[in-house]
C-alpha angles and dihedrals in degrees: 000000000000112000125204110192114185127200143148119250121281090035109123079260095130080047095056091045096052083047086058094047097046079072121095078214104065149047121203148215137211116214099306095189093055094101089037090052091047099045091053097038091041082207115162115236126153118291084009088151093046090057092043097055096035097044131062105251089196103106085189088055090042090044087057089055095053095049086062122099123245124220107308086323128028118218113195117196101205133176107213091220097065081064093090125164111292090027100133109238103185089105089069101058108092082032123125098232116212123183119208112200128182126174113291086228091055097044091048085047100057084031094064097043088064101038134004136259104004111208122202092258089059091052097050100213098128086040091051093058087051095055097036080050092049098037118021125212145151113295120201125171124233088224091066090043103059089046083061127015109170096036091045094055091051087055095052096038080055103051089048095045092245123127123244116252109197083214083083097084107069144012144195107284109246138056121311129215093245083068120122105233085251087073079097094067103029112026108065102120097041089049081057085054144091107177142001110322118238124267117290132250133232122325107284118249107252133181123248103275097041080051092050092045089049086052094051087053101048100078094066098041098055087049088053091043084051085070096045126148109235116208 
């Protein structure tokens, strides 16, 4: 089985890759289009030269990774807006598509707090109804996920056809090899964890143009939330 779980930044989605990994049954990737995203787009994020030079900016040669088995299962972690136009997709035919959703104001939120002044195209969520429409796939939120861990992973393992492996609930603290070279900058709190981290509280205060950013998401979230899967 190779999984593609898409999902925007600040989305529990480290979190679900390190639950993945924490199996005997899988190996895992972090965002392998990343470099290739950054050296087409020649967007400037933090440690943009670092990636560069540490990850393979060919998205044919990344499209051929992807393409290879795990062991024996394979778990992607992908950002839908490093899919830009001319990004080959074929990898992604025999795949099990999963799409991870969190409330656009809590994304823009955490997103802000690590660089400044998100746009639409840096949170994914018009990117991510493309590629759900394109592609299909199971949706769960993180917020459903953090009420209830456990319940909420044998959901999902039993919507995929995978069995659920109690490992999945918690990992080692610290990086992981896995880890794309920009952990340094983004992982921080997952690095402090070891294991799912409790319900949220309320939806966080944010200024007007992190509100109106939040109100030009949330179309396509609530048609994502729609889908979701219910434990």
């Amino acid at each position: 089985m190779r999984i593609a779980m898409w999902s925007g930044p600040r989305n529990l989605s480290t979190a679900m890759m390190y639950s993945f990994g924490a199996r005997d049954d899988f190996t895992v990737m972090d965002e392998p289009f990343y470099a290739p995203y950054l050296a087409a787009t020649r967007m400037i994020h933090p440690m943009r030269d670092e990636i560069l030079a540490v990850h393979e900016t060919d998205p044919n040669k990344v499209d051929r990774a992807c393409r290879s088995g795990g062991s024996p299962h394979l778990y992607m972690k992908h950002m839908p807006h490093h899919m830009i136009e001319g990004f080959p997709l074929g990898w992604a035919k025999d795949c099990v598509h999963v799409h991870l959703i969190r409330h656009p104001a809590r994304v823009v939120a955490s997103y802000a707090a690590k660089r400044e002044a998100p746009t639409l195209e840096d949170i994914g969520f018009v990117q991510q109804s493309r590629l759900f429409d394109a592609l299909g796939g199971v949706v769960i939120d993180s917020t459903d996920i953090r009420s209830d861990p456990e319940r909420m992973l044998k959901t999902l393992c039993s919507e995929i056809d995978l069995p659920f492996d109690p490992a999945m609930l918690g990992w080692p603290r610290g990086p992981r090899e896995e880890d794309g070279v920009w952990a340094k900058h983004w992982y921080h709190a997952v690095h402090k964890s070891s294991g799912f981290a409790g319900s949220e509280g309320p939806l966080p205060e944010l200024d007007p143009d992190q509100a109106g950013l939040v109100d030009q998401a949330m179309p396509h979230y609530e048609k994502m939330r729609q889908l979701c899967l219910k434990g």
